[in-house]
C-alpha positions as CSV (number, residue, x, y, z in Angstrom):
1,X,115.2,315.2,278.2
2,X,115.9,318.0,280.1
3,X,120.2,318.2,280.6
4,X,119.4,318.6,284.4
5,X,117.7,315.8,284.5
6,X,120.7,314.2,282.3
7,X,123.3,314.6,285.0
8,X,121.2,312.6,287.9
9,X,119.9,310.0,285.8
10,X,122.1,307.2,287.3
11,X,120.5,307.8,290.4
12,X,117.7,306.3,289.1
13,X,119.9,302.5,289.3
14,X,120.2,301.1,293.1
15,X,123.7,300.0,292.4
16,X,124.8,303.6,291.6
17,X,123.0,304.6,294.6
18,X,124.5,302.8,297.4
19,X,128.0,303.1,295.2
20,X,127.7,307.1,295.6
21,X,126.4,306.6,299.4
22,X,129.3,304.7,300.7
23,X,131.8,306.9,298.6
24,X,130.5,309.9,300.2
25,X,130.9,308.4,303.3
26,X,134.6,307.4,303.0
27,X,135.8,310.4,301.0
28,X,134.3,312.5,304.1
29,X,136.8,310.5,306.2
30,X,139.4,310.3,303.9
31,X,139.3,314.2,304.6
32,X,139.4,314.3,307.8
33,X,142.3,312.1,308.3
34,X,145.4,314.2,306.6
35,X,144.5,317.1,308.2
36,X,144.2,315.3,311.9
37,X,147.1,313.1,311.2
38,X,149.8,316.2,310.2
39,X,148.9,318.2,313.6
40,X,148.7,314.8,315.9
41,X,152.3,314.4,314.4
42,X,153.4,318.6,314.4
43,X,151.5,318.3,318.2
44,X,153.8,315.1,319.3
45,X,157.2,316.1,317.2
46,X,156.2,319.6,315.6
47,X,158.6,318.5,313.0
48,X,158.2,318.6,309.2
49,X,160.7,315.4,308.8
50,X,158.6,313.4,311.7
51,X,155.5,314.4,309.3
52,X,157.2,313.3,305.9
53,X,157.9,309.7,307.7
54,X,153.9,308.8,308.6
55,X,152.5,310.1,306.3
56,X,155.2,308.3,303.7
57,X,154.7,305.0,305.9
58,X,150.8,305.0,304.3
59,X,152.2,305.6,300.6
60,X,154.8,303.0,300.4
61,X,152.0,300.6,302.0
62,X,150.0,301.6,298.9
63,X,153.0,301.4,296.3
64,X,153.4,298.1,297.3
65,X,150.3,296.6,297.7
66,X,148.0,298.2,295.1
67,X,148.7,295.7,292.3
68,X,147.2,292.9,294.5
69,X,144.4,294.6,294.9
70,X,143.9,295.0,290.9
71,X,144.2,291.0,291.2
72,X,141.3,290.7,293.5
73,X,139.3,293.5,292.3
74,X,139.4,291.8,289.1
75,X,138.7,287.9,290.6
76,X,136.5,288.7,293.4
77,X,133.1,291.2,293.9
78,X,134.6,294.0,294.5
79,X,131.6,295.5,296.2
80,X,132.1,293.1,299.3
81,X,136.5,293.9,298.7
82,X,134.5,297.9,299.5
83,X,132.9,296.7,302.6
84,X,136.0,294.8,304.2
85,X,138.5,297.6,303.1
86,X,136.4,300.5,304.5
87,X,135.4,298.4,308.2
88,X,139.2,297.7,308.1
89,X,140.0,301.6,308.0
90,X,137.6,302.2,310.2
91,X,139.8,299.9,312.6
92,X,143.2,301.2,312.1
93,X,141.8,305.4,312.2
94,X,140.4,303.9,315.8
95,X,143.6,302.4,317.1
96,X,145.3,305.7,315.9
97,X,142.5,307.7,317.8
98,X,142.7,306.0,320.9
99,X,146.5,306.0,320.6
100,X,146.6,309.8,320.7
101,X,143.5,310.6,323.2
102,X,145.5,308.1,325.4
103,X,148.8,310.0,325.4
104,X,151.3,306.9,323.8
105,X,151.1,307.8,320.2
106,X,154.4,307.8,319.0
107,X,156.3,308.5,315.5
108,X,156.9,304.9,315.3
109,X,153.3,303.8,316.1
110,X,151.4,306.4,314.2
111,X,153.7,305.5,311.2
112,X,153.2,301.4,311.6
113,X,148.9,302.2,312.0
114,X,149.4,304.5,308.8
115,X,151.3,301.4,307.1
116,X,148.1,299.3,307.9
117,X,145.5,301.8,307.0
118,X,147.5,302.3,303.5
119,X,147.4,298.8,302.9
120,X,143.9,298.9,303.2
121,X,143.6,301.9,300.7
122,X,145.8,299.8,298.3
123,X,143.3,296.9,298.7
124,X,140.0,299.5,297.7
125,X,141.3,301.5,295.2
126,X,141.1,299.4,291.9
127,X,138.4,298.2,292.9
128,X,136.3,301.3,293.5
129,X,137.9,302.8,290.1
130,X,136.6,300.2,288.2
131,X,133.0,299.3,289.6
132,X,131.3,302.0,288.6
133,X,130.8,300.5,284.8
134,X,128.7,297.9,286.9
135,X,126.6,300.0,288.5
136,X,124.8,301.8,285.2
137,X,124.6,301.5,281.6
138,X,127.1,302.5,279.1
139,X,125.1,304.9,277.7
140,X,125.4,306.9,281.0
141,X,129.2,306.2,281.8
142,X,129.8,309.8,281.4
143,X,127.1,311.2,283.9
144,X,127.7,308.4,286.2
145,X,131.7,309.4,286.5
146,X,131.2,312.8,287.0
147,X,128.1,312.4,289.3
148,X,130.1,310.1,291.4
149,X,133.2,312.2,291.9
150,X,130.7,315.3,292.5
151,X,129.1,313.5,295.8
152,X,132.4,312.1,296.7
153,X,133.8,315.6,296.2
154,X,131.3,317.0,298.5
155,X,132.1,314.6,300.8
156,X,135.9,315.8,300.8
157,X,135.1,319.7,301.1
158,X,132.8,318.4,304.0
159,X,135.4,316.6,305.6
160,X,138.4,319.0,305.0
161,X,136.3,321.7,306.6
162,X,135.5,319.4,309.7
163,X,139.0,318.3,310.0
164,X,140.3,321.9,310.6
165,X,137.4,323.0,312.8
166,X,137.7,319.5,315.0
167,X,141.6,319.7,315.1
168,X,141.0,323.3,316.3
169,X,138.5,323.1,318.6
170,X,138.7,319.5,320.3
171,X,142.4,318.2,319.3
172,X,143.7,316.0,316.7
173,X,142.8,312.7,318.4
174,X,138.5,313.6,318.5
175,X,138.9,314.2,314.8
176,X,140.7,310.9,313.8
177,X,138.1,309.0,316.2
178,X,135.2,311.0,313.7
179,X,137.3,309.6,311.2
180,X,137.1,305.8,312.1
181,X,133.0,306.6,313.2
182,X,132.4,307.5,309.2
183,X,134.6,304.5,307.7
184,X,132.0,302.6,309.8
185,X,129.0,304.2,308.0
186,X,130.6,303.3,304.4
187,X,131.0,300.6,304.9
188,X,127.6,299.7,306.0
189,X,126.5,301.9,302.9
190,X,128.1,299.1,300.7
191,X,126.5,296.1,302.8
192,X,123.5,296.6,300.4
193,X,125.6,297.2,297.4
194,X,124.9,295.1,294.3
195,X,126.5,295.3,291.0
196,X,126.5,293.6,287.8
197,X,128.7,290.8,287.3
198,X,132.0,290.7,285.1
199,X,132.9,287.6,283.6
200,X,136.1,286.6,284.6
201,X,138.5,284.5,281.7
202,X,140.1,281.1,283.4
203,X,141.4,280.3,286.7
204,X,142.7,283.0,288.7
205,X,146.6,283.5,288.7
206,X,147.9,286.2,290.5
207,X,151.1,286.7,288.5
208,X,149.9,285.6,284.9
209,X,146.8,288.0,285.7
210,X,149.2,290.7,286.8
211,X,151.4,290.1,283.3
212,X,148.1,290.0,281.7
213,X,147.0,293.5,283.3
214,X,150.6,294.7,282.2
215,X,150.1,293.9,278.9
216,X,147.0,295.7,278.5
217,X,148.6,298.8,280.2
218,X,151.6,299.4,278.5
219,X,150.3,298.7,274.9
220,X,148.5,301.7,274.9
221,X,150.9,304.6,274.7
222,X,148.7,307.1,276.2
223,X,148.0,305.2,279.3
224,X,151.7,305.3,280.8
225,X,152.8,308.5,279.3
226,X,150.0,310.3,281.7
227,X,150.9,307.8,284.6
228,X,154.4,309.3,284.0
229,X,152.8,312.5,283.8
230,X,151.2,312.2,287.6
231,X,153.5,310.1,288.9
232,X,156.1,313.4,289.5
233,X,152.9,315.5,289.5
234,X,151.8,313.9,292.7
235,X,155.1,313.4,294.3
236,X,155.3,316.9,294.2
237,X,151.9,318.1,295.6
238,X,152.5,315.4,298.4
239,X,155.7,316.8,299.5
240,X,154.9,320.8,298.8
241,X,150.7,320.1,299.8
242,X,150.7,318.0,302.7
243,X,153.9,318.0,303.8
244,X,155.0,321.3,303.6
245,X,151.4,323.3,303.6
246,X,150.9,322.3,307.3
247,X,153.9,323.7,308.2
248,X,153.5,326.8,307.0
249,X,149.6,326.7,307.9
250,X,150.9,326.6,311.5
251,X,153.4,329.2,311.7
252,X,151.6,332.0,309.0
253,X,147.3,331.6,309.4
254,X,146.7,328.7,311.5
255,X,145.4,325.1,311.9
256,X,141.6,326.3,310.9
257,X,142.5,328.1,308.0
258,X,144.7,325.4,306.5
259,X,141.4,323.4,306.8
260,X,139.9,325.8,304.7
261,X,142.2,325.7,301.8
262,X,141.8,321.7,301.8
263,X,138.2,322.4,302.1
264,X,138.3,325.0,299.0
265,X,140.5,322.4,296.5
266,X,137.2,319.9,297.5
267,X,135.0,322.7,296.7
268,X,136.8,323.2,293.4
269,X,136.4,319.0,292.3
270,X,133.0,319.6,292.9
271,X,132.7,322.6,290.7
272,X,134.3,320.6,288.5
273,X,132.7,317.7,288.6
274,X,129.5,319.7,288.0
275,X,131.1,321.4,285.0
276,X,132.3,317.9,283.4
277,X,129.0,316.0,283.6
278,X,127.8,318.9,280.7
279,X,131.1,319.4,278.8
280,X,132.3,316.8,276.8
281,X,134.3,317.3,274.2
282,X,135.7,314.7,271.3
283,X,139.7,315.6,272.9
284,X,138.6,315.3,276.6
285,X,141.9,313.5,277.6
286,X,144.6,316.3,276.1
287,X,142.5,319.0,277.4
288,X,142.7,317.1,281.2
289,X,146.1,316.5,280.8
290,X,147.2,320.0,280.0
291,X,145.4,321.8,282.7
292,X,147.1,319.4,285.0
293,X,149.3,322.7,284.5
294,X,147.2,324.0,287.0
295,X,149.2,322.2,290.1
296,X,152.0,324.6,289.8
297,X,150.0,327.5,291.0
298,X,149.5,326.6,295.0
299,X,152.9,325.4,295.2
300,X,154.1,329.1,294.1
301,X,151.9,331.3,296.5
302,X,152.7,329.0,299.3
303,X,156.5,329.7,298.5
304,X,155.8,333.5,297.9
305,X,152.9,334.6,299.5
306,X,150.8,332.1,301.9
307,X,147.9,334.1,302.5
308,X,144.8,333.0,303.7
309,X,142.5,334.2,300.9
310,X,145.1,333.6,298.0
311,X,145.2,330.2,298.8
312,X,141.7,329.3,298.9
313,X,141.2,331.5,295.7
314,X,143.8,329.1,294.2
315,X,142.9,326.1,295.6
316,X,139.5,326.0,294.4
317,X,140.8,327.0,290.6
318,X,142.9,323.9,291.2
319,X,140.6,321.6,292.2
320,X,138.5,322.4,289.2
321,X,141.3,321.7,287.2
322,X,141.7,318.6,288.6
323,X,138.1,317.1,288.5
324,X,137.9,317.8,284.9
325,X,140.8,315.9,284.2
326,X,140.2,313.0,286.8
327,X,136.2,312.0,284.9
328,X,138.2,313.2,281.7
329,X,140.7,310.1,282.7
330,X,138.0,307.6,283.9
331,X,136.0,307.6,280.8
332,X,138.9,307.2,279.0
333,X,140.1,303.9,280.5
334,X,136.3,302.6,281.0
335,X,135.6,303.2,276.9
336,X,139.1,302.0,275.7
337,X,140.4,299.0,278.5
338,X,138.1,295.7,278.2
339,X,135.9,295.3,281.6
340,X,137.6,292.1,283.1
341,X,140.8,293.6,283.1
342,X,139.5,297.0,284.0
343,X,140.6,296.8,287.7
344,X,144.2,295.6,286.9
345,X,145.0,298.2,284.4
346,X,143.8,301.0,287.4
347,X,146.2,299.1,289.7
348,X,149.2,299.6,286.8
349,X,148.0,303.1,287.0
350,X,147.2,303.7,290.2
351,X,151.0,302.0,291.2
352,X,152.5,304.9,288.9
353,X,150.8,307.5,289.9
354,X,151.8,307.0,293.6
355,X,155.4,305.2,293.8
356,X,156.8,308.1,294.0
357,X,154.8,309.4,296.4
358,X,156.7,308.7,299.3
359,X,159.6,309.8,298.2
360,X,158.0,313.6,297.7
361,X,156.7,313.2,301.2
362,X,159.8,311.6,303.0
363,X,162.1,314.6,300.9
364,X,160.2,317.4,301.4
365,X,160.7,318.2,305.4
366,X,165.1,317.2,304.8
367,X,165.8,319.3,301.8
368,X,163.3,322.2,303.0
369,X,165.2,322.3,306.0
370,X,168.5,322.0,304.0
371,X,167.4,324.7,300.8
372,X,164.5,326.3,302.3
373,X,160.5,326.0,301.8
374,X,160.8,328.7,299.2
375,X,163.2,327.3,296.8
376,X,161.6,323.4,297.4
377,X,158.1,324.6,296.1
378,X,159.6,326.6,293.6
379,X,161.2,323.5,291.9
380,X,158.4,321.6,292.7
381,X,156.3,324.2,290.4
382,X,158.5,323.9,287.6
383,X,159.0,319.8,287.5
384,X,155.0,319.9,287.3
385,X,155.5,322.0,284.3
386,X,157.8,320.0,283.0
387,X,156.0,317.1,283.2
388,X,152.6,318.0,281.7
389,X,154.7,319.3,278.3
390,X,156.1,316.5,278.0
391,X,153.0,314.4,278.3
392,X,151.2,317.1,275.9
393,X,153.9,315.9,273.4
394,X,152.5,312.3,272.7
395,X,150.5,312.1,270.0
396,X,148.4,309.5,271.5
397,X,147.4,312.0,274.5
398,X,146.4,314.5,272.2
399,X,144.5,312.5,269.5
400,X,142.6,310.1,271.8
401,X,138.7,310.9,271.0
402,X,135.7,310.0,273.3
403,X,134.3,306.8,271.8
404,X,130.5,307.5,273.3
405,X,128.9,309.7,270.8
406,X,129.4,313.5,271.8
407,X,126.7,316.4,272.4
């Protein structure tokens, strides 16, 4: 079979298909929002702290809610969980929309609508982690990851770029209305959306479940040594990315051309994504994990040199990066973590990766203004390093092997 041909196979399964469809869809949105969200804050405040408190209102949302969503990703179909979360979005973006086209948005307001649409997010993410095994045969797990985060990537670089051309050209408030219009078309993407069912063991219990999901997660040493890993990794990109990025973005090459460097890193997942439907090697995990290293590099050209085409240069390296660890990271948990408790184990590590999130987004804008932007990123930078080494030096991470025979 020709390799080509290898990568689009899932298509070929309607599950897959309407799966990718509705991703697209909401990872277009999921773009827009950030960058509409930072200058409807920076136009109502135009401060950095303001900024650090919505957009950490959304993350704490998440911190705290994603576990129950492992619970009922894992109990209920989590294509219909994919329809209510992504008609719920579509709500909360449109409230924030008509808050800001309407002249009331507040700090307050826009942080309690975040709060709402990140409890949403909480709600979808295990479950869309951990559907796609449903949606195609094992034998095509592989292709199927990476073929899903390429479309969904897509979606993102299409989004990113929107969101700085809309913010630019017809305000913040326009965009985050386009926003809540494409949550609406994902969700009807997933009205059609069948998958195959996962036997589910007993009654449901949402705390013995939880314990349960917890057991599965930390008895495998690699699993929480690369949460670790990405729970500072992320902190840091949240507070020195999106927090800090704008910012600059606003004072050095403008509100378009911060779109543009969102809309490179996209462009980079789905370089990479292309890249890791072909390359599979038996060590996929350690080499994901170490060019997590990768991270460091935006952080130090926005601290020493924010230029335009550096960034994007940069960016797109780092999104590469990225997507080959991210379907590097997928097929590892789908080929090692049993498939009824699939969902709960993403919640354990999606609840890693992000609690600290917040805090990286509710520092940044106070200890930039108390340190400086420069010195900030710069430690940021090196606390990325620091991380990935010590992740690099678990001899789990680095001897994992693919179980799905190699080519």
């Amino acid at each position: 079979m020709p390799r080509n041909r290898v990568v689009t196979e899932p298509l070929r399964h309607p599950g897959f298909r309407r799966l990718v469809t509705g991703r697209t869809f909401a990872e277009f949105g999921n773009a827009i929002a950030p960058v509409a969200l930072a200058f409807a804050v920076l136009d109502l405040t135009g401060s950095a702290v303001d900024l650090g408190l919505v957009v950490g209102a959304r993350s704490v949302a998440n911190v705290v809610l994603v576990l129950f969503g492992g619970v009922l990703a894992d109990r209920l179909p989590r294509s219909v969980i994919l329809q209510g979360t992504e008609t719920a979005a579509a709500l909360t973006q449109a409230a924030i929309a008509v808050s800001v086209l309407g002249g009331f948005a507040s700090v307050p307001l826009l942080a309690g609508l975040s709060v709402a649409n990140g409890a949403v997010s909480a709600i979808a993410l295990p479950a869309s982690s951990s559907i796609v095994p449903q949606t195609v045969p094992a034998s095509l797990l592989q292709q199927a990851n990476a073929l899903n985060r390429i479309l969904s990537n897509t979606g993102r670089f299409a989004g990113a770029a929107a969101g700085g051309v809309l913010v630019a050209a017809l305000g913040s408030g326009w965009a985050i209305g386009a926003n809540a219009a494409v949550f609406l078309l994902a969700a009807l993407a997933y009205r059609r959306l069948r998958a195959v069912r996962v036997e589910r063991s007993g009654r449901s219990r949402p705390f013995a479940d939880l314990a349960e999901g917890w057991h599965e997660f930390r008895s495998r040493t690699w699993l929480w040594v690369v949460v670790l890993q990405f729970m500072i990794v992320n902190a840091v990109a949240a507070g020195g990315i999106l927090v800090l990025g704008p910012a600059i973005a606003d004072e050095t090459f403008g509100r378009s051309g911060w779109g543009l460097v969102l809309a490179a890193e996209t462009a980079g997942w789905v370089l990479g994504g292309v890249l890791a439907a072909h390359w599979r090697p038996s060590r996929a995990l350690a080499i994901g994990v170490a060019l997590v290293l990768v991270n460091a590099v935006p952080l130090v050209v926005l601290a020493k040199a924010p230029n335009l085409v550096l960034l994007v240069s940069v960016m797109l390296l780092t999104g590469g990066a990225i997507e080959l660890g991210a379907v590097a990271w997928d097929v590892s948990m789908q080929e090692n973590v049993p498939a009824d408790k699939l969902a709960r184990v993403y919640s354990y590590d999606v609840l890693g990766s992000i609690i600290a999130v917040p805090i990286g987004q509710l520092a940044a804008g106070p200890l930039a203004e108390r340190w400086g932007r420069e010195p900030i990123l710069l430690a940021g930078a090196a606390l990325i390093v620091i991380a990935t080494l010590f992740a690099l030096g678990s001899k789990q991470v680095r001897g994992l092997r693919r179980l799905a025979p190699v080519s």
